[in-house]
N, CA, C and O atoms as a Tripos MOL2 file, in Angstrom:
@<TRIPOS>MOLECULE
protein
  276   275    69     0     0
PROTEIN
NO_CHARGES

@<TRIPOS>ATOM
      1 N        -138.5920  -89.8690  -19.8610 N.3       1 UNK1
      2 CA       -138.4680  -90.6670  -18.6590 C.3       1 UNK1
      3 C        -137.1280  -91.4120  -18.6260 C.2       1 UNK1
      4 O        -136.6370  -91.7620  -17.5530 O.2       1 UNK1
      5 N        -136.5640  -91.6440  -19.7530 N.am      2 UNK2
      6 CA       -135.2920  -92.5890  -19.8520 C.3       2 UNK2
      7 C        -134.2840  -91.8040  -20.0740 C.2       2 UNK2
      8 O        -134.6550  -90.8900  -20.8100 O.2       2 UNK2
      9 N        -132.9050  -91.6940  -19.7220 N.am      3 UNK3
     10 CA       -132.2830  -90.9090  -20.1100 C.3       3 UNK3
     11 C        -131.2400  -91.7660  -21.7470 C.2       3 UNK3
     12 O        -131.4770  -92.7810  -22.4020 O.2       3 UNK3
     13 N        -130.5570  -91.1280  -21.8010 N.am      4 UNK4
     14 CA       -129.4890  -92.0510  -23.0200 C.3       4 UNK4
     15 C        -128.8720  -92.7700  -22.9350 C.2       4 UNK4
     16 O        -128.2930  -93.1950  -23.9350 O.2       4 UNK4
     17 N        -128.6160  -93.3990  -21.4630 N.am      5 UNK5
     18 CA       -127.9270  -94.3900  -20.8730 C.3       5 UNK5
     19 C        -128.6730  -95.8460  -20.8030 C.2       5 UNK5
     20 O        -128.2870  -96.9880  -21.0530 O.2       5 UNK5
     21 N        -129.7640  -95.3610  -20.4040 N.am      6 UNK6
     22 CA       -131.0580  -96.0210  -20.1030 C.3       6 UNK6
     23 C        -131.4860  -96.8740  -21.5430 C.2       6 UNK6
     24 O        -131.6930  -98.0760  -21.7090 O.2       6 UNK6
     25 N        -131.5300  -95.6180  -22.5900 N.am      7 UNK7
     26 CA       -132.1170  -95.9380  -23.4820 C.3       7 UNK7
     27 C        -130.6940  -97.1150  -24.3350 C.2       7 UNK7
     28 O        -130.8450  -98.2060  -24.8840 O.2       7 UNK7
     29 N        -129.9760  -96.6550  -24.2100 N.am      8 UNK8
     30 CA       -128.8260  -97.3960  -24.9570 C.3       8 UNK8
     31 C        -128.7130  -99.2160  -24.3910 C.2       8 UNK8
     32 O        -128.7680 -100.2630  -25.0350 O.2       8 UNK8
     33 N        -128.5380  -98.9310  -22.9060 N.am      9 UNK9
     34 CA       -128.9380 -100.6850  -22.0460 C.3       9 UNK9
     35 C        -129.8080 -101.2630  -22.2440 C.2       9 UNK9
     36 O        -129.7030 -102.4880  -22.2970 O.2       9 UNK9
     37 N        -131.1900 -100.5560  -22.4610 N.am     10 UNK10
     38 CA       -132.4060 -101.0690  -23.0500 C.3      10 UNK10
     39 C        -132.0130 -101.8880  -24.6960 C.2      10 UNK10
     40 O        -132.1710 -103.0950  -24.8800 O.2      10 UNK10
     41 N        -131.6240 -101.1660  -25.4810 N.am     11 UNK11
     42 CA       -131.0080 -102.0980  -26.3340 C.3      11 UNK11
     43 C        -130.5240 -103.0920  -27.0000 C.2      11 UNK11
     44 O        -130.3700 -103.4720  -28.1610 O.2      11 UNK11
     45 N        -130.3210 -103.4170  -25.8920 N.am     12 UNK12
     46 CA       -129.2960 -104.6060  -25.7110 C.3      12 UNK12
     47 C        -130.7280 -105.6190  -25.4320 C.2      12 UNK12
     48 O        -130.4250 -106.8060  -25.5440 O.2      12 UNK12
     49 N        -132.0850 -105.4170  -25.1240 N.am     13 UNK13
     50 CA       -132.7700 -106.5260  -24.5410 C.3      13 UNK13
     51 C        -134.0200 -106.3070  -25.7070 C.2      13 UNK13
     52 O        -134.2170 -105.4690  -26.5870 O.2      13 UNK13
     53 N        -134.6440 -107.3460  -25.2930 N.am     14 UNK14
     54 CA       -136.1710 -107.4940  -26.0350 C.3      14 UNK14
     55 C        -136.7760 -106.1600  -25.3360 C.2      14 UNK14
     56 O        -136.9000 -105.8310  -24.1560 O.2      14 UNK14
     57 N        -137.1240 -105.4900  -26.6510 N.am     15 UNK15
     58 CA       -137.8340 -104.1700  -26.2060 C.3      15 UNK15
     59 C        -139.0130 -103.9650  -27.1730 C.2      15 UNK15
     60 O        -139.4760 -102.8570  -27.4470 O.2      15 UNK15
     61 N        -139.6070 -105.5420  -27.8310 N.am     16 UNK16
     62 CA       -141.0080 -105.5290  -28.5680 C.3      16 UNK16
     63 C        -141.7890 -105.2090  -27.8740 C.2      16 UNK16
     64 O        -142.6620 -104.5950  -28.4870 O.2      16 UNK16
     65 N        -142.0030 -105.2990  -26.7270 N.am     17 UNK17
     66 CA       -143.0570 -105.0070  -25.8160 C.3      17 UNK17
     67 C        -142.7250 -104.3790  -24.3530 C.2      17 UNK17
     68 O        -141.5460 -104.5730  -24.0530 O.2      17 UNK17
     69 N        -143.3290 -103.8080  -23.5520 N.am     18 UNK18
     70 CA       -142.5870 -103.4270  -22.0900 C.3      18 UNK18
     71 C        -142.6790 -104.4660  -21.4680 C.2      18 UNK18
     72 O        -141.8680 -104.4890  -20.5420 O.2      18 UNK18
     73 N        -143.5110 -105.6650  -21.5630 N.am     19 UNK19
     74 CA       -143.6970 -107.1960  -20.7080 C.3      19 UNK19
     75 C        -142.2840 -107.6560  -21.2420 C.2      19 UNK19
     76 O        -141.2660 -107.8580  -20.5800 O.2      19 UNK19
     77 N        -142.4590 -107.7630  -22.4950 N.am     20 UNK20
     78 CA       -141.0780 -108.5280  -22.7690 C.3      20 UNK20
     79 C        -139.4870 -107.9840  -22.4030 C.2      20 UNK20
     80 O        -138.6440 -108.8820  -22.3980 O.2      20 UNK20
     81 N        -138.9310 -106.3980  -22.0520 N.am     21 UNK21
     82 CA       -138.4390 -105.5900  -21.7810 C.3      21 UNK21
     83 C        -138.5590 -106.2370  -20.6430 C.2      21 UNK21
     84 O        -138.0080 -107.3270  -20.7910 O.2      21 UNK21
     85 N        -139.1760 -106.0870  -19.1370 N.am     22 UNK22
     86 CA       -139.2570 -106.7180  -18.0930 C.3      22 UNK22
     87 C        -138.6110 -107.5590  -18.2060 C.2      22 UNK22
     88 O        -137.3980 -107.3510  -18.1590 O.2      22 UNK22
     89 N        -139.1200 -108.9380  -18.4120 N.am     23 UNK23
     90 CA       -139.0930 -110.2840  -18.5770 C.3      23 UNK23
     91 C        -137.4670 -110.2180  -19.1690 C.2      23 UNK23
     92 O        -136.6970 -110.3400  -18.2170 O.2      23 UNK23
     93 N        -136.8340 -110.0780  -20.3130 N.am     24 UNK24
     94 CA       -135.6410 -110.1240  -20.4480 C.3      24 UNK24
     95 C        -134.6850 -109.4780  -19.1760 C.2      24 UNK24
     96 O        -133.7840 -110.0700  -18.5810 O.2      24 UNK24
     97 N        -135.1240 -108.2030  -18.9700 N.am     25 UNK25
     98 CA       -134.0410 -107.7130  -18.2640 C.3      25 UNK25
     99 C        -134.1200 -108.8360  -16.4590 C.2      25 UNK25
    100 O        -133.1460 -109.3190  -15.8810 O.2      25 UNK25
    101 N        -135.1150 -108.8970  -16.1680 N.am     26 UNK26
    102 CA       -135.2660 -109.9270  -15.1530 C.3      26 UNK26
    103 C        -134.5100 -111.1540  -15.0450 C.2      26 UNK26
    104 O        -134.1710 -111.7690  -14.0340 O.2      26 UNK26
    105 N        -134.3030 -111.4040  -16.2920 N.am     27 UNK27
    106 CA       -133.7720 -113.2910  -16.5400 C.3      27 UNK27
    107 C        -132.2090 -112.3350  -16.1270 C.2      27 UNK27
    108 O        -131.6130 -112.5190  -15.0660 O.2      27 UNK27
    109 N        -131.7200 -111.2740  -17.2510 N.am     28 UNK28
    110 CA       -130.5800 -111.2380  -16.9930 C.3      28 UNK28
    111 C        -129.6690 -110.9700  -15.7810 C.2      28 UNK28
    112 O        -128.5160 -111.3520  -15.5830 O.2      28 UNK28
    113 N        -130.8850 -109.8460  -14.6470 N.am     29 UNK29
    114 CA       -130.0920 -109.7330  -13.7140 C.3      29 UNK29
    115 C        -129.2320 -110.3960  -12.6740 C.2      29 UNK29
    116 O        -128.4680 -109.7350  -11.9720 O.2      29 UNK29
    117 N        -129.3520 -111.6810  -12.5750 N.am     30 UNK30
    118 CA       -128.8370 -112.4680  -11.7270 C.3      30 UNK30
    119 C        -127.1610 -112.5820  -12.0210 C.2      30 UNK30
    120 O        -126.2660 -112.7940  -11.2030 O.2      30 UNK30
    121 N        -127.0590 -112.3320  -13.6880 N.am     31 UNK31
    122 CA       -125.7940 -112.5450  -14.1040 C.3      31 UNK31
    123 C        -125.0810 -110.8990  -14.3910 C.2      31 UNK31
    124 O        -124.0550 -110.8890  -15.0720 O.2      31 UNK31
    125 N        -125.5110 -109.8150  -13.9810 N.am     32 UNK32
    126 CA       -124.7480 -108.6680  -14.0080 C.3      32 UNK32
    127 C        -124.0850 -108.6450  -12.8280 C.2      32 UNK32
    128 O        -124.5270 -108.5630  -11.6820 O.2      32 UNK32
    129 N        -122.7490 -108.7420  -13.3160 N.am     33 UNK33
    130 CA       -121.6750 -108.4450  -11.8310 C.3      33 UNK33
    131 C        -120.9320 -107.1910  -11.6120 C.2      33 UNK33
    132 O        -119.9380 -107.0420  -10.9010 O.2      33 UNK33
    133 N        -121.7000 -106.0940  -12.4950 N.am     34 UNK34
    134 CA       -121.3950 -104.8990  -12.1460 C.3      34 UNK34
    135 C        -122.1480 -104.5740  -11.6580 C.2      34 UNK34
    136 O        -123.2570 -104.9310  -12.0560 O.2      34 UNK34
    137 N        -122.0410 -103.5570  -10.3050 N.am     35 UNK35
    138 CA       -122.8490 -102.8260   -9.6240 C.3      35 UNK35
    139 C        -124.0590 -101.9300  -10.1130 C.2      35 UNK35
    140 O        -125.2900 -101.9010  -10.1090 O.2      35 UNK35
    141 N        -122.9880 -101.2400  -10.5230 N.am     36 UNK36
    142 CA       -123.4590 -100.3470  -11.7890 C.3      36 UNK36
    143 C        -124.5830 -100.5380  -12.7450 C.2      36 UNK36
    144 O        -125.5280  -99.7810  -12.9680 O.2      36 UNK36
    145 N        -124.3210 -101.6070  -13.2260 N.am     37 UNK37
    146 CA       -125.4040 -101.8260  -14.4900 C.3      37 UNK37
    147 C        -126.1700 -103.1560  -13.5700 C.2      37 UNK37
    148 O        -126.4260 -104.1970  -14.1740 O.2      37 UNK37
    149 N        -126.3950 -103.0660  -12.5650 N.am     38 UNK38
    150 CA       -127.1550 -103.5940  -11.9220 C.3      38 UNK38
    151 C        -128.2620 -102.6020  -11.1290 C.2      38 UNK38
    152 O        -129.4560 -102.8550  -10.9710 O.2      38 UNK38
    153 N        -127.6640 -101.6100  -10.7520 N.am     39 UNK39
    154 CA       -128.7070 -100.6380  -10.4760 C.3      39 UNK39
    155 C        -129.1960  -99.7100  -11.2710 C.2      39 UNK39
    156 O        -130.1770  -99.0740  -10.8890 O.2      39 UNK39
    157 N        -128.4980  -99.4010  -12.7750 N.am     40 UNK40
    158 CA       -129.5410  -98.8430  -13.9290 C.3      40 UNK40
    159 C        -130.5910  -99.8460  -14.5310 C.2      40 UNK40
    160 O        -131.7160  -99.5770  -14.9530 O.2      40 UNK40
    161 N        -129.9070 -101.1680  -14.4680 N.am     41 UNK41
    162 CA       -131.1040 -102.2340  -14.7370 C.3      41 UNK41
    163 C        -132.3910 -102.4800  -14.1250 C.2      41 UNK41
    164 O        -133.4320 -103.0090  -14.5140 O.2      41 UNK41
    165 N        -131.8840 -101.7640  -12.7120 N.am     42 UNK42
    166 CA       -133.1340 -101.7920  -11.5210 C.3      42 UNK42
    167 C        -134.0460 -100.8420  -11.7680 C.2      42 UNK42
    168 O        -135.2350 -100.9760  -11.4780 O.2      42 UNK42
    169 N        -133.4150  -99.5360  -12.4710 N.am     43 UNK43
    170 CA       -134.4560  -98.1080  -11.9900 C.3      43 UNK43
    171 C        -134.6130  -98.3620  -13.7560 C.2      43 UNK43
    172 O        -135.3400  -97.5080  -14.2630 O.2      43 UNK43
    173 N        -134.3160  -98.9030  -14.2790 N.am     44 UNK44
    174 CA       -135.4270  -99.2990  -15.8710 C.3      44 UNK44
    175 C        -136.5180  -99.7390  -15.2960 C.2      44 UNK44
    176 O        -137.6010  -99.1600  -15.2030 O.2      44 UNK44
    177 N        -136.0370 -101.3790  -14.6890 N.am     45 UNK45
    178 CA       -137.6460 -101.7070  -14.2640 C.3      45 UNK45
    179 C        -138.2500 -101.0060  -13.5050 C.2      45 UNK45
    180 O        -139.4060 -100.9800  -13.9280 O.2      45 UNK45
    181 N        -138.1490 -100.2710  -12.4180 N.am     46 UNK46
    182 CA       -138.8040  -99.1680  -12.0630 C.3      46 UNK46
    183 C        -139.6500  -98.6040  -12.9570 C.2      46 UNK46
    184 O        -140.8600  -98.8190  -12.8860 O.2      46 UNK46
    185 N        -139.1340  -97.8500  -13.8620 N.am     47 UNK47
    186 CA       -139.6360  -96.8590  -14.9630 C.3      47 UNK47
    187 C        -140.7550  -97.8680  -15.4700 C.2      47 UNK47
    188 O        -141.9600  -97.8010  -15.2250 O.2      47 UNK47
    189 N        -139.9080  -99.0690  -16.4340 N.am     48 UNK48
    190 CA       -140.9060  -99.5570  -17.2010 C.3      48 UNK48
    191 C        -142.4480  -99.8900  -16.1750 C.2      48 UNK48
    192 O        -143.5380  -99.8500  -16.7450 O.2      48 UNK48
    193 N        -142.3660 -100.1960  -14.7030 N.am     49 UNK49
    194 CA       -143.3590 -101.0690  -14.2010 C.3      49 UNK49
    195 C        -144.4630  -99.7780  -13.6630 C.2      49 UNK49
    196 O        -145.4840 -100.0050  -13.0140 O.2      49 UNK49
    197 N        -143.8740  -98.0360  -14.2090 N.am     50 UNK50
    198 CA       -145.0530  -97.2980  -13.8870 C.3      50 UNK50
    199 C        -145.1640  -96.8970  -15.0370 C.2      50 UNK50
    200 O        -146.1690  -96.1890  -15.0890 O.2      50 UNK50
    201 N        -144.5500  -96.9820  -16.2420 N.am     51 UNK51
    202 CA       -145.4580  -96.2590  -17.3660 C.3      51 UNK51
    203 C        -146.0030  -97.4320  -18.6250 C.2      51 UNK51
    204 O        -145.6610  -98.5790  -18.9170 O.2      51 UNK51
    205 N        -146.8530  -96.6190  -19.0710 N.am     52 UNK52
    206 CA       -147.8280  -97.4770  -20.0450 C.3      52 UNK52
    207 C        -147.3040  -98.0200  -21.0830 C.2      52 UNK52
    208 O        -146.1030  -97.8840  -21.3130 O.2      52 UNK52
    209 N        -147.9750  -98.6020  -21.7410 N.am     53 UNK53
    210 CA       -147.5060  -99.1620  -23.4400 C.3      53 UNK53
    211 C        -147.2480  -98.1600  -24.3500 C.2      53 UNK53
    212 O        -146.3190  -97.9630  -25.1330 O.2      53 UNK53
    213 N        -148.1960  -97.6070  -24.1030 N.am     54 UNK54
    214 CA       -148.0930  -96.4250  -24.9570 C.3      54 UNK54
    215 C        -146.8360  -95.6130  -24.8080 C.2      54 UNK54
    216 O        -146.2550  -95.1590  -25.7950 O.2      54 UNK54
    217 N        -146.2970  -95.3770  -23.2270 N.am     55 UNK55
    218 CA       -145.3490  -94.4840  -23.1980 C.3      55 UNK55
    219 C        -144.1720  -95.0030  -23.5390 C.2      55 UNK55
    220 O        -143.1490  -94.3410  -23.7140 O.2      55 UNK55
    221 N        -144.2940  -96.4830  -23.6700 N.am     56 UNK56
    222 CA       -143.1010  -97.5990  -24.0330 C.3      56 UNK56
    223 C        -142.8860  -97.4840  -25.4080 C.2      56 UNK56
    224 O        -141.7490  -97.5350  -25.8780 O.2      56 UNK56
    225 N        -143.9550  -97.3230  -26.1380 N.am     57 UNK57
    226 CA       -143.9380  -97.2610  -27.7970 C.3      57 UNK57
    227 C        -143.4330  -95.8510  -28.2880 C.2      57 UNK57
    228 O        -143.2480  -95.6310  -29.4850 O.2      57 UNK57
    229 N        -143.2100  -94.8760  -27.2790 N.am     58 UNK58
    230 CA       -142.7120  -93.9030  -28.2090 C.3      58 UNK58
    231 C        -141.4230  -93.7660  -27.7310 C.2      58 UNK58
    232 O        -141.0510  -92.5920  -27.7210 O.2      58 UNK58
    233 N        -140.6730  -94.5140  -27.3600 N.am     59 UNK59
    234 CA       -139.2880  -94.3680  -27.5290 C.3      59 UNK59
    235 C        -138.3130  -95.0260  -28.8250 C.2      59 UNK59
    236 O        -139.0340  -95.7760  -29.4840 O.2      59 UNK59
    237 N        -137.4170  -94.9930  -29.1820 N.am     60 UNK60
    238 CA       -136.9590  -95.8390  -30.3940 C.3      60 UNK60
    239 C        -135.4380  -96.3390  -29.6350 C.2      60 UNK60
    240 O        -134.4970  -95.5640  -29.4650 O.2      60 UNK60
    241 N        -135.4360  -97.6190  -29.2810 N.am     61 UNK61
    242 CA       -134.3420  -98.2560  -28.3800 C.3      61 UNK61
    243 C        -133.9750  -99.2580  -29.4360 C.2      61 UNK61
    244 O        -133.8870 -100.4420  -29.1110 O.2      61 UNK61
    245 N        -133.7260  -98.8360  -30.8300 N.am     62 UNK62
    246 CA       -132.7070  -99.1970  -32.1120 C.3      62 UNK62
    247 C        -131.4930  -98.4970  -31.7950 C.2      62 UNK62
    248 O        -131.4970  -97.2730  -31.6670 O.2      62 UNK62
    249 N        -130.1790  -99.3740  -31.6240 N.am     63 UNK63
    250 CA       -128.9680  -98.6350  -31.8130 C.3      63 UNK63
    251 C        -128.7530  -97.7660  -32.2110 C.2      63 UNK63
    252 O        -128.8500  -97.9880  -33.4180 O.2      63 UNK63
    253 N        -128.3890  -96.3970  -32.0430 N.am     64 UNK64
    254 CA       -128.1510  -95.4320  -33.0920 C.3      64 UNK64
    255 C        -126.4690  -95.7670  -33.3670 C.2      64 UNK64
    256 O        -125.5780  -96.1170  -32.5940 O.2      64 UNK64
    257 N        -126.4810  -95.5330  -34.5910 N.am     65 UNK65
    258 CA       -125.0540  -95.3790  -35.2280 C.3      65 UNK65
    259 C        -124.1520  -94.1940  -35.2990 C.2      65 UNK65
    260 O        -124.5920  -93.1120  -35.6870 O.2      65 UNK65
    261 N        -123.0220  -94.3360  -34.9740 N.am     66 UNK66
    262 CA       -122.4720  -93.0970  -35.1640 C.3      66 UNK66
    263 C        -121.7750  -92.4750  -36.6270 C.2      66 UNK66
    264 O        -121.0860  -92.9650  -37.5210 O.2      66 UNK66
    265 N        -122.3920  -91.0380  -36.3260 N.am     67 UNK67
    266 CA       -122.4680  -90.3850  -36.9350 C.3      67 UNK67
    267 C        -121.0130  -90.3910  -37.8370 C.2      67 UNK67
    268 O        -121.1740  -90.4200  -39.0570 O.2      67 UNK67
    269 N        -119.4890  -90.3660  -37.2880 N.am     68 UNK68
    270 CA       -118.5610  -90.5040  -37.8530 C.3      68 UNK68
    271 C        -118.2760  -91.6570  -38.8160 C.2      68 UNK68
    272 O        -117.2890  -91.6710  -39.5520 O.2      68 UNK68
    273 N        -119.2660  -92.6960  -38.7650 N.am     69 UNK69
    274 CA       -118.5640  -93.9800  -39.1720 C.3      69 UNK69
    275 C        -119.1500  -94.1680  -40.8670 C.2      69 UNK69
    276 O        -118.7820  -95.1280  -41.5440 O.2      69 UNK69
@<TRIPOS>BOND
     1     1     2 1
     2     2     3 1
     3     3     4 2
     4     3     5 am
     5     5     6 1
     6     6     7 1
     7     7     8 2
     8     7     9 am
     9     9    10 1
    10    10    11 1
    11    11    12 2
    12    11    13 am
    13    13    14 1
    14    14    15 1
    15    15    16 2
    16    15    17 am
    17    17    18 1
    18    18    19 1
    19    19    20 2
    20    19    21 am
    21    21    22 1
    22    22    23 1
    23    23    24 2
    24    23    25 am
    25    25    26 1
    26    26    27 1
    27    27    28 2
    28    27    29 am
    29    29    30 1
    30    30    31 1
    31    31    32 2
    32    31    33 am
    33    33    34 1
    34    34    35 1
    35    35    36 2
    36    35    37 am
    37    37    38 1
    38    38    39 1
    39    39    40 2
    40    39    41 am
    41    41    42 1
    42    42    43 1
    43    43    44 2
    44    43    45 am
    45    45    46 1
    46    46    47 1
    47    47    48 2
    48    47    49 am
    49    49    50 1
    50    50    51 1
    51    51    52 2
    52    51    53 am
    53    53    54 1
    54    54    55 1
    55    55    56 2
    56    55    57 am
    57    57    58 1
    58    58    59 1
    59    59    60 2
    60    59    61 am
    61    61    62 1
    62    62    63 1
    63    63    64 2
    64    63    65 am
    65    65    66 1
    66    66    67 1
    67    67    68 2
    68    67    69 am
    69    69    70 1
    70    70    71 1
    71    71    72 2
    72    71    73 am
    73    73    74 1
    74    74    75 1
    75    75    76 2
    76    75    77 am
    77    77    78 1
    78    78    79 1
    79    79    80 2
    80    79    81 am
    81    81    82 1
    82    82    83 1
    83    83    84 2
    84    83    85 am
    85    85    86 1
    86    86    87 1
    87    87    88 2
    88    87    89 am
    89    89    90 1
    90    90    91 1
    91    91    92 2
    92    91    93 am
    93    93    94 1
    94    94    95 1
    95    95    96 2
    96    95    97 am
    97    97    98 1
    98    98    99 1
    99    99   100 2
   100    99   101 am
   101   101   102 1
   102   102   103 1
   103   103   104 2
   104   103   105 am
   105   105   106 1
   106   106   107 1
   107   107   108 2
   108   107   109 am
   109   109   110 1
   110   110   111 1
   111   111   112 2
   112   111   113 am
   113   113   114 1
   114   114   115 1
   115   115   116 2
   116   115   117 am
   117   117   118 1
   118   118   119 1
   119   119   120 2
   120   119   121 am
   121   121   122 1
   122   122   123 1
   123   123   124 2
   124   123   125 am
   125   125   126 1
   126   126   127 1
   127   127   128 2
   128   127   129 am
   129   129   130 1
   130   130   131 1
   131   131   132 2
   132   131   133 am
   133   133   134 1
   134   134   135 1
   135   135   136 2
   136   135   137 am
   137   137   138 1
   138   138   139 1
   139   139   140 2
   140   139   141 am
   141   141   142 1
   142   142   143 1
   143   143   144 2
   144   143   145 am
   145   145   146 1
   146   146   147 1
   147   147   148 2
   148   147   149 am
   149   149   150 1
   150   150   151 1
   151   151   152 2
   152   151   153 am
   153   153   154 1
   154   154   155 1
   155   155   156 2
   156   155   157 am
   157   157   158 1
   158   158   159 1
   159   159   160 2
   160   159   161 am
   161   161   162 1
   162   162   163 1
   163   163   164 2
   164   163   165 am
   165   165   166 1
   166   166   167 1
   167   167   168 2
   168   167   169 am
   169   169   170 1
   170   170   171 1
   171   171   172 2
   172   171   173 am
   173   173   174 1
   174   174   175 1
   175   175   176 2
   176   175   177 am
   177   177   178 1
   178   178   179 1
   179   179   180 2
   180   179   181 am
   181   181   182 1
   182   182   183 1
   183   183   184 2
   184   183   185 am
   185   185   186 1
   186   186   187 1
   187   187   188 2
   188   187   189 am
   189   189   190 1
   190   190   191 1
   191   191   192 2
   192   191   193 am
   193   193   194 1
   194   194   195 1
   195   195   196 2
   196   195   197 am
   197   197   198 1
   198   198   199 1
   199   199   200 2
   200   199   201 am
   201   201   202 1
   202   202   203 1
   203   203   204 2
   204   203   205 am
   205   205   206 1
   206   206   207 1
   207   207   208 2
   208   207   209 am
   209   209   210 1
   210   210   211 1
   211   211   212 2
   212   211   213 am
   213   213   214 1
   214   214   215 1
   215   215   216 2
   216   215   217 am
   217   217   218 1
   218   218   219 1
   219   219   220 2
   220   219   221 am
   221   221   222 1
   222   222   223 1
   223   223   224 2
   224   223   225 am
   225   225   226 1
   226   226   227 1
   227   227   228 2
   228   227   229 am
   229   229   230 1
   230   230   231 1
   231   231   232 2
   232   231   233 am
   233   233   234 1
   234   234   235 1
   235   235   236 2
   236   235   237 am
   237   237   238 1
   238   238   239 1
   239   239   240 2
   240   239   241 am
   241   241   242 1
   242   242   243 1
   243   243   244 2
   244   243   245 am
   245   245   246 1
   246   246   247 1
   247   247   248 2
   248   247   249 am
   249   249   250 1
   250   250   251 1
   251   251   252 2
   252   251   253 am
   253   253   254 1
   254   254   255 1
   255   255   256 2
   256   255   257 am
   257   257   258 1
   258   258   259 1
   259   259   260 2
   260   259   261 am
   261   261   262 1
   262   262   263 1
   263   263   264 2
   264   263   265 am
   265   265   266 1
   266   266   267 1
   267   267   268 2
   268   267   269 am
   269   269   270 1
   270   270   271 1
   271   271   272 2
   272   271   273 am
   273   273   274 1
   274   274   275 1
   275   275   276 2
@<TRIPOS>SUBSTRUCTURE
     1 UNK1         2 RESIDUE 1 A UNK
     2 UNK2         6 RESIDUE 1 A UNK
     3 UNK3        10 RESIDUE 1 A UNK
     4 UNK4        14 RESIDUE 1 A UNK
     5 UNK5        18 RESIDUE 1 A UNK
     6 UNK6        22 RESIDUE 1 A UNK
     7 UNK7        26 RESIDUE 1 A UNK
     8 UNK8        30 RESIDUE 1 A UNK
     9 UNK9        34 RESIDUE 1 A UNK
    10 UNK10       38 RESIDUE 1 A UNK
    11 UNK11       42 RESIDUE 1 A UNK
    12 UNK12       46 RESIDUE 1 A UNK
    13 UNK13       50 RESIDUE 1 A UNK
    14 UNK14       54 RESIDUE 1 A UNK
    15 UNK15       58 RESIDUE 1 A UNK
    16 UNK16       62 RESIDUE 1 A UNK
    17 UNK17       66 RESIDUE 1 A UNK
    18 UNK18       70 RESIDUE 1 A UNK
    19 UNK19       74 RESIDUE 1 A UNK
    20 UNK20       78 RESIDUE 1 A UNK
    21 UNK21       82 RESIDUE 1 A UNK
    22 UNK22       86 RESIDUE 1 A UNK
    23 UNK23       90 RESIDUE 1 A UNK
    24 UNK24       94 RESIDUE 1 A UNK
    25 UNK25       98 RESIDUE 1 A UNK
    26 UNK26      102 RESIDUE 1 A UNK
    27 UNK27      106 RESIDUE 1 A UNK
    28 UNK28      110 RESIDUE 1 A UNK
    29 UNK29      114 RESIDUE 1 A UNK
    30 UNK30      118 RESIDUE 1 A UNK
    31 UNK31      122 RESIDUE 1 A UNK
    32 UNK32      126 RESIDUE 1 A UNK
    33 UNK33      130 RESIDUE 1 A UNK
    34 UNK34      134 RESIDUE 1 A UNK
    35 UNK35      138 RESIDUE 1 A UNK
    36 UNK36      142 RESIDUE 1 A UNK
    37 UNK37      146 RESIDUE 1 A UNK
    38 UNK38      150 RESIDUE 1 A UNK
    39 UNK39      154 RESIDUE 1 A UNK
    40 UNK40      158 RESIDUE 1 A UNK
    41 UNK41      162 RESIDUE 1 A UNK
    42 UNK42      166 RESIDUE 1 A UNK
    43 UNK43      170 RESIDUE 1 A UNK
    44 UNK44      174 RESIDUE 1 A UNK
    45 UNK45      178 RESIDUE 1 A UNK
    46 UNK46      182 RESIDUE 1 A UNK
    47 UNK47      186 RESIDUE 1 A UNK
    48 UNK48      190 RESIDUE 1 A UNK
    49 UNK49      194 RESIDUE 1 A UNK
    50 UNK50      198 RESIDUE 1 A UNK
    51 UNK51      202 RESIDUE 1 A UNK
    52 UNK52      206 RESIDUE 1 A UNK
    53 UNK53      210 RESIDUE 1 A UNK
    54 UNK54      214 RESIDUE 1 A UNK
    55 UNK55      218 RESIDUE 1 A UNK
    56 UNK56      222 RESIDUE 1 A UNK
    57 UNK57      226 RESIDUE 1 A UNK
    58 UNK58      230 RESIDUE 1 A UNK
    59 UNK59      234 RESIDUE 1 A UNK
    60 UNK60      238 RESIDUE 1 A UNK
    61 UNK61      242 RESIDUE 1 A UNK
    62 UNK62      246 RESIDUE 1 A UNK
    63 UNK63      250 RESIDUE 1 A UNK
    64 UNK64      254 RESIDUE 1 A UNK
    65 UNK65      258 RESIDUE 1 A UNK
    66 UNK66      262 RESIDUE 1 A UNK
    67 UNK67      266 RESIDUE 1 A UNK
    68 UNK68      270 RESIDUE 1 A UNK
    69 UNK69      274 RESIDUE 1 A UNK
């Protein structure tokens, strides 16, 4: 459901729970002044507000590291 973009912005927020995922990304939007990451922030909550816990728990939205470093 998320793509790698998605999953990478997610990151950046409380993603213990999909309430808490919400709830963070909510507080933050007021202060994104890019367009851009104002409307991937939007179609997250989208996503997150139709799928379950369950479908929230099987993603892994830990930084991945790169591979070169």
């Amino acid at each position: 459901m998320f793509n790698a973009e998605e999953i990478s912005m997610l990151s950046a927020f409380n993603t213990f729970s999909r309430k808490a995922a919400v709830q963070d990304i909510l507080s933050h939007l007021p202060y994104m002044e890019n367009d851009e990451l104002k409307s991937m922030a939007s179609e997250i909550l989208r996503k997150l507000d139709r799928m379950s816990d369950d479908e929230f728990f099987s993603y892994d939205f830990m930084p991945q590291e790169d591979e070169d470093e």
